[in-house]
mmCIF file of the C-alpha atoms, coordinates in Angstrom:
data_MODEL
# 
_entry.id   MODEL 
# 
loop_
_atom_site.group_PDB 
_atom_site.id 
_atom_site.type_symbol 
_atom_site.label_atom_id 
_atom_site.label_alt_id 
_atom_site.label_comp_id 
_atom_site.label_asym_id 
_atom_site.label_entity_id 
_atom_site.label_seq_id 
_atom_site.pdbx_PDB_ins_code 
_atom_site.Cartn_x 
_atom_site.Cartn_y 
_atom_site.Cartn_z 
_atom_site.occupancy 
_atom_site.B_iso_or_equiv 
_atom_site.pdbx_formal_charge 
_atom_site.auth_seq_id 
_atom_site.auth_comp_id 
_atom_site.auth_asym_id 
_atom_site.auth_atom_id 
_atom_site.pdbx_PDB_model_num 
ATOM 1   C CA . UNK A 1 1   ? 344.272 126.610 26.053 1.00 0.00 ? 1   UNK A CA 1 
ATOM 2   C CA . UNK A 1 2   ? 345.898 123.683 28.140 1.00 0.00 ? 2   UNK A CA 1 
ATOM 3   C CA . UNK A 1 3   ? 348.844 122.000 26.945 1.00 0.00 ? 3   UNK A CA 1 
ATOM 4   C CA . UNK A 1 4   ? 347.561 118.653 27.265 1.00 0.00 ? 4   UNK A CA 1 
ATOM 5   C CA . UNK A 1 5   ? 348.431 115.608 24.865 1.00 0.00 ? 5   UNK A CA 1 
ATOM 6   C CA . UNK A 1 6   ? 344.859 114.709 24.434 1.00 0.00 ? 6   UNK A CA 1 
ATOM 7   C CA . UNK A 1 7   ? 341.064 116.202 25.191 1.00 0.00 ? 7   UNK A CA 1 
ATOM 8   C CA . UNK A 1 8   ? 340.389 117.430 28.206 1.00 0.00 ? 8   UNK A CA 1 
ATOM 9   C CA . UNK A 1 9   ? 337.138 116.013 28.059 1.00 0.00 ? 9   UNK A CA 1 
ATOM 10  C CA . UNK A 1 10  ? 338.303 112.553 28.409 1.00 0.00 ? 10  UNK A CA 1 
ATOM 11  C CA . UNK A 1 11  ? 340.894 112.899 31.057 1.00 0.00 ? 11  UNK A CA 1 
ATOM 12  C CA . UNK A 1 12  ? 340.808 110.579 33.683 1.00 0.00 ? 12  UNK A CA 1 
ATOM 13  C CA . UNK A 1 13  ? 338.401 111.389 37.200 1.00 0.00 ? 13  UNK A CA 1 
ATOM 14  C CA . UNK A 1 14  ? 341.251 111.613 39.318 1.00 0.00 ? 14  UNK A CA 1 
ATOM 15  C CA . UNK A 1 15  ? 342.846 114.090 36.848 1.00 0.00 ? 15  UNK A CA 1 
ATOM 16  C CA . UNK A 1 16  ? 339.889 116.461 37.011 1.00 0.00 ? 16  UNK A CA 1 
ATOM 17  C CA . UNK A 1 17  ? 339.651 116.078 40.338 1.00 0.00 ? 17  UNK A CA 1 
ATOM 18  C CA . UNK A 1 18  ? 343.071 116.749 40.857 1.00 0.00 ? 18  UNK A CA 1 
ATOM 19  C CA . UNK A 1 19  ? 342.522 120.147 38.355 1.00 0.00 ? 19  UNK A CA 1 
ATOM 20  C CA . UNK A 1 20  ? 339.271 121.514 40.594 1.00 0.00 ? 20  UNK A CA 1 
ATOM 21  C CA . UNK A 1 21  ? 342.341 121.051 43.546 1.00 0.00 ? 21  UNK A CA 1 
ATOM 22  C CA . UNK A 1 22  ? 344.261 123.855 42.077 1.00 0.00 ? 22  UNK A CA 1 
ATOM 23  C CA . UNK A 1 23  ? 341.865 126.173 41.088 1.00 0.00 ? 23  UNK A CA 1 
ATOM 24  C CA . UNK A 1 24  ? 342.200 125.597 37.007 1.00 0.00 ? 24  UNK A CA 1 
ATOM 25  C CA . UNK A 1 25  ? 338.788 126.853 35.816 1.00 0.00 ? 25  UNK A CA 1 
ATOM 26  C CA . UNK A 1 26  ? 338.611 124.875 32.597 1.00 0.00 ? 26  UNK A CA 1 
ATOM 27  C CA . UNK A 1 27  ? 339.078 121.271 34.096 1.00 0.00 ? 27  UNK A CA 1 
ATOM 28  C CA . UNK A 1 28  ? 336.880 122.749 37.085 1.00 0.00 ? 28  UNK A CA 1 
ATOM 29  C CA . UNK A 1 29  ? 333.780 123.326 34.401 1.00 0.00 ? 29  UNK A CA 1 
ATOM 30  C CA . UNK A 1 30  ? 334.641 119.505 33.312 1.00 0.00 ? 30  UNK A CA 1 
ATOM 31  C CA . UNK A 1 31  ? 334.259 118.019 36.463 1.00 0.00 ? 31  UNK A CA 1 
ATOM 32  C CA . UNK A 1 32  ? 331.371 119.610 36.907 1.00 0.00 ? 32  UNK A CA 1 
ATOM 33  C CA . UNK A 1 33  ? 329.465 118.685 33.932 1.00 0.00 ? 33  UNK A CA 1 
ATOM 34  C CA . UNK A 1 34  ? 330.583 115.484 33.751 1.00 0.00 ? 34  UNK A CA 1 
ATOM 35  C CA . UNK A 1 35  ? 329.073 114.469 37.724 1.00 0.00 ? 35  UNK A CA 1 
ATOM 36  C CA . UNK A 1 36  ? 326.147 117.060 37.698 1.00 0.00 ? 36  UNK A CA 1 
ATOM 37  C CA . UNK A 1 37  ? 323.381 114.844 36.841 1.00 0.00 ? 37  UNK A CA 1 
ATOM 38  C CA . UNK A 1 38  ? 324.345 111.955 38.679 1.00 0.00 ? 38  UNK A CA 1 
ATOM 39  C CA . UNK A 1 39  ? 324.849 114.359 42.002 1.00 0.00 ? 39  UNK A CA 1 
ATOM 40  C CA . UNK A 1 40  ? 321.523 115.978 41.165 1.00 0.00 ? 40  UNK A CA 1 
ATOM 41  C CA . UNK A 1 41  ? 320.299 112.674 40.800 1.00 0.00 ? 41  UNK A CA 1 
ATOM 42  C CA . UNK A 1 42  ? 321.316 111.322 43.976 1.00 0.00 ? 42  UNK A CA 1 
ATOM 43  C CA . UNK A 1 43  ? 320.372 114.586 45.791 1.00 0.00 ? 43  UNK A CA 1 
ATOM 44  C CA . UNK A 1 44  ? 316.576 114.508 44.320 1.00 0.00 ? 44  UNK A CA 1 
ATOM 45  C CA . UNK A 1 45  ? 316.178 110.629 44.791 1.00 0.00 ? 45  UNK A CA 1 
ATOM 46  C CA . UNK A 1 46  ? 316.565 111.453 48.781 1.00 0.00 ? 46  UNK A CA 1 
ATOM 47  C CA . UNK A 1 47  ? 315.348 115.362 49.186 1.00 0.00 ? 47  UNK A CA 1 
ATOM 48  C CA . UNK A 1 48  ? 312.273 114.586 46.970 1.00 0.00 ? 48  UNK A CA 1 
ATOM 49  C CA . UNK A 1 49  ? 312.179 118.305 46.104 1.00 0.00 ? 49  UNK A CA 1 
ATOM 50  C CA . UNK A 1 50  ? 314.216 119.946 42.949 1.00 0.00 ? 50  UNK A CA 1 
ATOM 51  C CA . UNK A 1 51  ? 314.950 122.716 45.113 1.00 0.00 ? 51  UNK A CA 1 
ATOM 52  C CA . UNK A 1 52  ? 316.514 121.265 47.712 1.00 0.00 ? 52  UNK A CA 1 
ATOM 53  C CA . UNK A 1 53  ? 318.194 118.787 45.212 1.00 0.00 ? 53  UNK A CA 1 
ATOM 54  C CA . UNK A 1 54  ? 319.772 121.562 43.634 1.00 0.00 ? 54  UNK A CA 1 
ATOM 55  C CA . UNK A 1 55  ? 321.448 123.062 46.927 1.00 0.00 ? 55  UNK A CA 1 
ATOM 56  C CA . UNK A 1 56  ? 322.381 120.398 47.332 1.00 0.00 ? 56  UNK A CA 1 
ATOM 57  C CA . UNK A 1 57  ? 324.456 119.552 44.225 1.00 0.00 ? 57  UNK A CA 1 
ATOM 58  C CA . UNK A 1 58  ? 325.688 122.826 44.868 1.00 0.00 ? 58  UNK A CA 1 
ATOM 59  C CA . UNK A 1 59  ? 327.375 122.131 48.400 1.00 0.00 ? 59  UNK A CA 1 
ATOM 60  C CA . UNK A 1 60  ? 328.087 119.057 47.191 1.00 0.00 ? 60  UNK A CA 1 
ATOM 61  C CA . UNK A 1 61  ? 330.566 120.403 44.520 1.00 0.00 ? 61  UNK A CA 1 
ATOM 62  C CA . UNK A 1 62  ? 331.632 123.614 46.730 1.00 0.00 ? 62  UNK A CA 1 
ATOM 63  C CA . UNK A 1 63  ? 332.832 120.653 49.216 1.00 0.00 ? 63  UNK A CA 1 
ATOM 64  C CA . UNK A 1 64  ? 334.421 118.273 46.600 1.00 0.00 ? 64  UNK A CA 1 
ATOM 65  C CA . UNK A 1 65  ? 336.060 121.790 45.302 1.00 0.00 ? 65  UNK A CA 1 
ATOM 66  C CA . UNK A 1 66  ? 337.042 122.354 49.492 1.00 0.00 ? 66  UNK A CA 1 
ATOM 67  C CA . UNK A 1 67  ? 338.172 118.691 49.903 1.00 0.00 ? 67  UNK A CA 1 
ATOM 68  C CA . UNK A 1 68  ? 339.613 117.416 46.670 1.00 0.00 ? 68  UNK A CA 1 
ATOM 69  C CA . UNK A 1 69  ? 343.352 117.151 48.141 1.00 0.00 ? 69  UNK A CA 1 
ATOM 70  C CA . UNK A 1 70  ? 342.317 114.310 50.923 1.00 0.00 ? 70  UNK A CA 1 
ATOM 71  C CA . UNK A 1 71  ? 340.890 112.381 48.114 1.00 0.00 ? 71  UNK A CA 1 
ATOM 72  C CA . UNK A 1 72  ? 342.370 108.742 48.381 1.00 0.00 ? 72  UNK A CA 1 
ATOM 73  C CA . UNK A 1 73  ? 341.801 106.231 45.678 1.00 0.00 ? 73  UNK A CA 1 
ATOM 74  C CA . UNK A 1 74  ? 342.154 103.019 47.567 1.00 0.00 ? 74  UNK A CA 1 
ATOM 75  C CA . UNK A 1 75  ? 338.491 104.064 49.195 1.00 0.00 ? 75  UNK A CA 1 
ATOM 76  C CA . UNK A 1 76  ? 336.821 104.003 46.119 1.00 0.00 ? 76  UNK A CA 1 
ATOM 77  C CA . UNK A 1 77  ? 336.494 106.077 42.913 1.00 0.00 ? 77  UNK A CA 1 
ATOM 78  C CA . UNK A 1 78  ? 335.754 109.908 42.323 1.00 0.00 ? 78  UNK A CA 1 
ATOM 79  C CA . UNK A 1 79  ? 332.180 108.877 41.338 1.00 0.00 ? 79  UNK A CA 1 
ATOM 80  C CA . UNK A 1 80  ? 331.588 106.918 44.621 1.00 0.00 ? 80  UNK A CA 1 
ATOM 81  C CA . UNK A 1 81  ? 333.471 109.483 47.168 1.00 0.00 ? 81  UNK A CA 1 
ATOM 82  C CA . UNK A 1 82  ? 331.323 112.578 45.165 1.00 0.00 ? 82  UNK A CA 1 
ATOM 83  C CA . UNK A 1 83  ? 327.987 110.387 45.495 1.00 0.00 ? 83  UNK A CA 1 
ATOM 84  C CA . UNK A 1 84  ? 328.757 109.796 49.227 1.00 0.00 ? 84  UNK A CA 1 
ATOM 85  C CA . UNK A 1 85  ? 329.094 113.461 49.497 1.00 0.00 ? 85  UNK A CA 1 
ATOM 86  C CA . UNK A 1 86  ? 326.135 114.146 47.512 1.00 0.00 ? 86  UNK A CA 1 
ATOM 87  C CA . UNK A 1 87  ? 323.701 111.910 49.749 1.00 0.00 ? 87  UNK A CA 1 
ATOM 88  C CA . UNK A 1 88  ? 324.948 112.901 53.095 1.00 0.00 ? 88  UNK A CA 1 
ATOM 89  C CA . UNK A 1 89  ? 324.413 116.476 52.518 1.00 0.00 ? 89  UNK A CA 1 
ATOM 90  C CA . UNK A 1 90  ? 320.865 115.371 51.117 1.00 0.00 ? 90  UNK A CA 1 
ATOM 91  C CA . UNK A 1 91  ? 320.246 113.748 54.512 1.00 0.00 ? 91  UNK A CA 1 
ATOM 92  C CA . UNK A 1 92  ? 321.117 116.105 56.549 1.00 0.00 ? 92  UNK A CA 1 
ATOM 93  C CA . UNK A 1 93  ? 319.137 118.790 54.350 1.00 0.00 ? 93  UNK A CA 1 
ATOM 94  C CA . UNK A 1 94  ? 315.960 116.517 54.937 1.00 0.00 ? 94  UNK A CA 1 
ATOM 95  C CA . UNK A 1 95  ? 316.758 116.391 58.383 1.00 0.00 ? 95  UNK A CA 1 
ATOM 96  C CA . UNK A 1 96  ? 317.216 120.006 58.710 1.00 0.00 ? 96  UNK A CA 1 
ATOM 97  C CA . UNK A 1 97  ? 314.026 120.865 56.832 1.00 0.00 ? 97  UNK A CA 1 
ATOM 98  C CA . UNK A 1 98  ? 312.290 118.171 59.167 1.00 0.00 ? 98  UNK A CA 1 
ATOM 99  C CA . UNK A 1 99  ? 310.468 119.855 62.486 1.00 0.00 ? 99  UNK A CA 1 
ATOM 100 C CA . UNK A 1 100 ? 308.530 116.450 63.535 1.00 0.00 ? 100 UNK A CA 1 
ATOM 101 C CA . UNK A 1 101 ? 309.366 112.871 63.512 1.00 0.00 ? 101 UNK A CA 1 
ATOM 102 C CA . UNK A 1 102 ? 308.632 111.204 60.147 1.00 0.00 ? 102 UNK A CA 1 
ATOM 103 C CA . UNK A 1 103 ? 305.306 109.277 60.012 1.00 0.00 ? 103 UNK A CA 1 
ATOM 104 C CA . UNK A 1 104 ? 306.092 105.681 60.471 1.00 0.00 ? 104 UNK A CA 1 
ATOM 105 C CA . UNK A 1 105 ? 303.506 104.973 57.162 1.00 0.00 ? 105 UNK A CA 1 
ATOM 106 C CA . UNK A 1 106 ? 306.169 106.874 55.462 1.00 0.00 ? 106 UNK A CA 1 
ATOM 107 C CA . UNK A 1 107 ? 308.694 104.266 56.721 1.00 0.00 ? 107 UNK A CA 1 
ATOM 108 C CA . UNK A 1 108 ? 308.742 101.712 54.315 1.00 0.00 ? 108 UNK A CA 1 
ATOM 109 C CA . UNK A 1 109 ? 308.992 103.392 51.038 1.00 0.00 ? 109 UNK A CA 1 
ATOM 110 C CA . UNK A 1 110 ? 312.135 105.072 52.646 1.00 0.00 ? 110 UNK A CA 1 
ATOM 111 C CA . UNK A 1 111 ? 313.528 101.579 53.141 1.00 0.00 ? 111 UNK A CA 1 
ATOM 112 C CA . UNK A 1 112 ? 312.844 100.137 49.998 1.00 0.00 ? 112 UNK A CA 1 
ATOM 113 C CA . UNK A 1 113 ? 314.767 103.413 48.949 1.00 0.00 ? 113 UNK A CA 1 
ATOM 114 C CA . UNK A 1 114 ? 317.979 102.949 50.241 1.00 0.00 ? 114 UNK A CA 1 
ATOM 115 C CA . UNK A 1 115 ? 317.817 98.699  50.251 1.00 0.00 ? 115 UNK A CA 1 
ATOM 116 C CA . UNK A 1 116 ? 317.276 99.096  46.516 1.00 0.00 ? 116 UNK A CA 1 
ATOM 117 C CA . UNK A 1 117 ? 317.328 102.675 44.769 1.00 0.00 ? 117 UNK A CA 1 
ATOM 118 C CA . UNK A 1 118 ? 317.954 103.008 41.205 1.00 0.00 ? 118 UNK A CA 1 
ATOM 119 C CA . UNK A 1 119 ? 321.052 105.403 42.548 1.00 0.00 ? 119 UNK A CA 1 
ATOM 120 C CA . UNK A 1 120 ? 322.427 101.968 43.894 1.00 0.00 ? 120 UNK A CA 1 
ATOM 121 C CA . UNK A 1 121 ? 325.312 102.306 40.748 1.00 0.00 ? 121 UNK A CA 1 
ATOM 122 C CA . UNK A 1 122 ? 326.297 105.355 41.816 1.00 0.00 ? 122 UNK A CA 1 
ATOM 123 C CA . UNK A 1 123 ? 327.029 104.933 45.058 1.00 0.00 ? 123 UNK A CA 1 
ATOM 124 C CA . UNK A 1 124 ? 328.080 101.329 44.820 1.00 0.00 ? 124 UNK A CA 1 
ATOM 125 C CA . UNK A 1 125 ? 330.525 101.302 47.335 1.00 0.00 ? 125 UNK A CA 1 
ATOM 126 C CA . UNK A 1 126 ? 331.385 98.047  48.610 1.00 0.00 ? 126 UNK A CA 1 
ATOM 127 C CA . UNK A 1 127 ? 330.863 98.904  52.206 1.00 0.00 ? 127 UNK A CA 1 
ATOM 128 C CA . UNK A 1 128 ? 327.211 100.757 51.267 1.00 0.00 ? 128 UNK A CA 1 
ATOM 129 C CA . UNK A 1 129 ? 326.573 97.922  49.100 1.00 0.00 ? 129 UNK A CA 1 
ATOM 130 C CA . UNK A 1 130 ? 326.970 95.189  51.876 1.00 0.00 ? 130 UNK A CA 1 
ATOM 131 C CA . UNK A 1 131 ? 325.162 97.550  54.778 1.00 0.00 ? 131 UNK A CA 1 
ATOM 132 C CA . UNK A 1 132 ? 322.337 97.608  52.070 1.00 0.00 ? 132 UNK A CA 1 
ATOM 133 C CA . UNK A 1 133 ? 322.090 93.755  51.540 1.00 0.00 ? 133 UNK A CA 1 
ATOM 134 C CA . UNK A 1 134 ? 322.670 93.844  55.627 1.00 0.00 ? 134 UNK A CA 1 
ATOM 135 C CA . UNK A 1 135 ? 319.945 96.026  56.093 1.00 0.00 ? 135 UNK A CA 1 
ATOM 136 C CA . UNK A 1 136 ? 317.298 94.356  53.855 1.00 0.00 ? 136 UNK A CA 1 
ATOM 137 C CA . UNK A 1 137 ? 317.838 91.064  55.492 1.00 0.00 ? 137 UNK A CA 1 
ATOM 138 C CA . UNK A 1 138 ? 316.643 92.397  58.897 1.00 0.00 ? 138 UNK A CA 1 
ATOM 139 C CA . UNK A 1 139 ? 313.062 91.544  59.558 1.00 0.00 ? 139 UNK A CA 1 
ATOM 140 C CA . UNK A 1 140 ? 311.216 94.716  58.906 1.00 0.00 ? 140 UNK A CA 1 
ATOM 141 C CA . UNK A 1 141 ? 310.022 95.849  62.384 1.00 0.00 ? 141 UNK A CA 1 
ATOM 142 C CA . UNK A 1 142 ? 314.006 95.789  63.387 1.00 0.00 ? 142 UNK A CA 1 
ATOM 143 C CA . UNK A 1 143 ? 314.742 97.892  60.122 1.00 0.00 ? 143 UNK A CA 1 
ATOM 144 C CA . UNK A 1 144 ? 312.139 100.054 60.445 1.00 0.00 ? 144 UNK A CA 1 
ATOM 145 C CA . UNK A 1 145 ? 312.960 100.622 64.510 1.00 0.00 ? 145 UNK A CA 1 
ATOM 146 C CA . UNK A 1 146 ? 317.141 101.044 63.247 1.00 0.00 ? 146 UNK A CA 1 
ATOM 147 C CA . UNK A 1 147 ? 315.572 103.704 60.551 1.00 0.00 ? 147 UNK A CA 1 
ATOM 148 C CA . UNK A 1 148 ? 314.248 105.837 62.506 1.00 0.00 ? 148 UNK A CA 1 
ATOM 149 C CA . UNK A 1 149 ? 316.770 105.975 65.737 1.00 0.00 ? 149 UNK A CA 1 
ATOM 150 C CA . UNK A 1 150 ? 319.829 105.765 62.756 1.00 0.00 ? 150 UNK A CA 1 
ATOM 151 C CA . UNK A 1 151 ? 318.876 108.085 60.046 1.00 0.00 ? 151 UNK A CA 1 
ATOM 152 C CA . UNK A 1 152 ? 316.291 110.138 61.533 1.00 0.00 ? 152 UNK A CA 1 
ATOM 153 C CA . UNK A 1 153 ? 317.423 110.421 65.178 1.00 0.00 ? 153 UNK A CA 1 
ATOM 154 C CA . UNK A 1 154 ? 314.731 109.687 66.928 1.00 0.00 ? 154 UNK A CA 1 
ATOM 155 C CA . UNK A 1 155 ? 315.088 108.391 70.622 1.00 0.00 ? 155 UNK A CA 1 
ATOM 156 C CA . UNK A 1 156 ? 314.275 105.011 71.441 1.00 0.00 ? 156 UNK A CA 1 
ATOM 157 C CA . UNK A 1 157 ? 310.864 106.497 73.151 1.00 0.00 ? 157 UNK A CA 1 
ATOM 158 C CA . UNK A 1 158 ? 310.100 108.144 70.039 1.00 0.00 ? 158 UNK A CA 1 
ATOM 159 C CA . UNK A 1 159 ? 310.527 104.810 68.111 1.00 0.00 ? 159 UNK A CA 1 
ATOM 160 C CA . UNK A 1 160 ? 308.251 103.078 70.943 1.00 0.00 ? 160 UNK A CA 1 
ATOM 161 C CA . UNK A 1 161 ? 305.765 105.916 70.434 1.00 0.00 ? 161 UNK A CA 1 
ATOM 162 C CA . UNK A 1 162 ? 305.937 105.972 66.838 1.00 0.00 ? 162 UNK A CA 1 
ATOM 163 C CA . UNK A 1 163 ? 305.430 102.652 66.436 1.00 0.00 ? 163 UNK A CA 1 
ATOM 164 C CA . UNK A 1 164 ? 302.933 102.240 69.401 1.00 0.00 ? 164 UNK A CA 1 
ATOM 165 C CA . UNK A 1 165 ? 305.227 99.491  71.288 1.00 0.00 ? 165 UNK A CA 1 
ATOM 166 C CA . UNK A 1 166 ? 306.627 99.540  74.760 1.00 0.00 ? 166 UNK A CA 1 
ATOM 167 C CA . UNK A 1 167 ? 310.144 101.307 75.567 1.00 0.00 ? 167 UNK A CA 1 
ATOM 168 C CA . UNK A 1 168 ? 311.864 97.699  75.830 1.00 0.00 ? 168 UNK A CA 1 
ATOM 169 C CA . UNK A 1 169 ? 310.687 96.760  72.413 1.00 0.00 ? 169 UNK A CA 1 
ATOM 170 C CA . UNK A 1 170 ? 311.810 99.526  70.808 1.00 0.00 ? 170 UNK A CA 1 
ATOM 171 C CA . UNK A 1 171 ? 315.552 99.423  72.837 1.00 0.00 ? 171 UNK A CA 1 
ATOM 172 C CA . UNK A 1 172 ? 315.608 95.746  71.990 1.00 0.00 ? 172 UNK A CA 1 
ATOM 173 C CA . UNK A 1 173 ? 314.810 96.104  68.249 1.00 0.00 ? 173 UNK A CA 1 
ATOM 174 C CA . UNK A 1 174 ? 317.118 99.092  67.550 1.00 0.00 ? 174 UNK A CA 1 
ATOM 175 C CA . UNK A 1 175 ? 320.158 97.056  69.722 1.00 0.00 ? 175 UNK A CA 1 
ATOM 176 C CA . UNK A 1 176 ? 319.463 93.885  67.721 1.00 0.00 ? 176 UNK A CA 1 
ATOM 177 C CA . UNK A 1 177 ? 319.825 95.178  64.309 1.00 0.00 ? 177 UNK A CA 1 
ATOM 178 C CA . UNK A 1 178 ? 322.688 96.747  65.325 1.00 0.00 ? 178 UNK A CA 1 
ATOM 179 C CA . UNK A 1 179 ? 324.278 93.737  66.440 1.00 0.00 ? 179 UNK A CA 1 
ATOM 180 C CA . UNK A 1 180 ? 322.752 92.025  63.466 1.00 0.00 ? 180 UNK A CA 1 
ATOM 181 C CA . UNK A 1 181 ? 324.302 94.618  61.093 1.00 0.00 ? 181 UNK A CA 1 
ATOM 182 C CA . UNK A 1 182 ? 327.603 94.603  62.633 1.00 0.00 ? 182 UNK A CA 1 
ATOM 183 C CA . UNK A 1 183 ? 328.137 90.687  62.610 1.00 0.00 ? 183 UNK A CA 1 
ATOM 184 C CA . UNK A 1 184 ? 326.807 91.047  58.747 1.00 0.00 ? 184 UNK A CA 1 
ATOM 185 C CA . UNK A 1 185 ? 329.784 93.451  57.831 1.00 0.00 ? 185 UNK A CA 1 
ATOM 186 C CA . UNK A 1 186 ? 332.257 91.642  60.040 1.00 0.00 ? 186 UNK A CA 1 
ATOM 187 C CA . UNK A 1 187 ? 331.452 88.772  58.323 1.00 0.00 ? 187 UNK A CA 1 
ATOM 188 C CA . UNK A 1 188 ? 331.932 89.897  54.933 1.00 0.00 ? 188 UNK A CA 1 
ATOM 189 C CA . UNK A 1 189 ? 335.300 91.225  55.644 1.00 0.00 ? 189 UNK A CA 1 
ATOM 190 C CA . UNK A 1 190 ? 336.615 88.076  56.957 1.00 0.00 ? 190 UNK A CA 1 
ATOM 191 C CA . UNK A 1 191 ? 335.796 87.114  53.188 1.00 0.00 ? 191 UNK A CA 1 
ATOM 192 C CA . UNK A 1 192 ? 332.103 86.795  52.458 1.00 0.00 ? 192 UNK A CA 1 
ATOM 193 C CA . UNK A 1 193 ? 329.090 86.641  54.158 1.00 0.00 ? 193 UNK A CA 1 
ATOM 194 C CA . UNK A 1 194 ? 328.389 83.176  54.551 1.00 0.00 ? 194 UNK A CA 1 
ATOM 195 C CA . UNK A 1 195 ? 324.723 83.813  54.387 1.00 0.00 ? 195 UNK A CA 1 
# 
């Protein structure tokens, strides 16, 4: 038994965080259950497949459990950093799992997904949150071309092939959302997007 002054179960994020840190088993098994749905969640709203979604939860824990010292508050809260975690791993399991380029019919549902996913709480970040709102502002063929070169890694003659438009096209769609993007977030930490 702990000697703490009140419940375990209702200590602070940072404190359980700051328990998995030192190896104390009881606050580890807290942590745990307290984030394992909404990791889960996260991992099976982008891997699609309960499988995966659970490996992922997995590494995402074994790498919060790995990491928890370089934890810093003033980026955001244990939920949001454990989230982050959470959907990177997802994305780079999908990647991993992927062996061809991702139809571009598949495209849009993917970016409805991450301009609006019911997740959106949990990782609520403000930086994620204003890349989001950046990101759905694009016109489509620009998101769609930034998609696939960004998160899937495609080259920009895979986009033009994908998306059965010339080489230049392509280049100049996946440079102008970038510049869109970035001129979006720089204007929203000069103190709002005026937009």
């Amino acid at each position: 038994m702990t000697g703490f002054r009140f419940p375990v179960g209702r200590l602070p994020d940072e404190a359980l965080l700051s328990g998995l840190a030192t190896g104390d088993p009881e606050l580890a098994v807290i942590f745990v259950r307290r984030f394992q749905q909404r990791v889960f969640g996260v991992a099976m709203a982008v891997t699609g497949d309960q499988q995966l979604a659970e490996d992922v939860a997995q590494q995402t824990f074994e790498r919060a459990w790995r990491h928890a010292q370089i934890y810093d508050p003033r980026r955001g809260s244990v939920t949001t950093w454990l989230t982050t975690i959470a959907h990177n791993l997802a994305v780079d399991a999908v990647r991993a799992r992927r062996t061809e380029p991702m139809a571009p019919e598949d495209l849009d549902p993917l970016l409805e997904a991450v301009t609006e996913t019911p997740e959106r709480w949990a990782l609520a970040d403000e930086a994620s949150t204003q890349l989001r709102a950046a990101l759905g502002r694009l016109p489509r063929e620009q998101a769609r071309a930034l998609m696939m070169a960004g998160v899937y890694g495609m080259t920009a003659q895979q986009v033009a092939d994908a998306e059965q438009i010339p080489l230049g096209t392509a280049k100049t769609r996946i440079r102008t959302a970038m510049a869109r993007l970035r001129t979006a977030l720089t204007a929203s930490e000069g103190g709002g997007d005026d937009r």
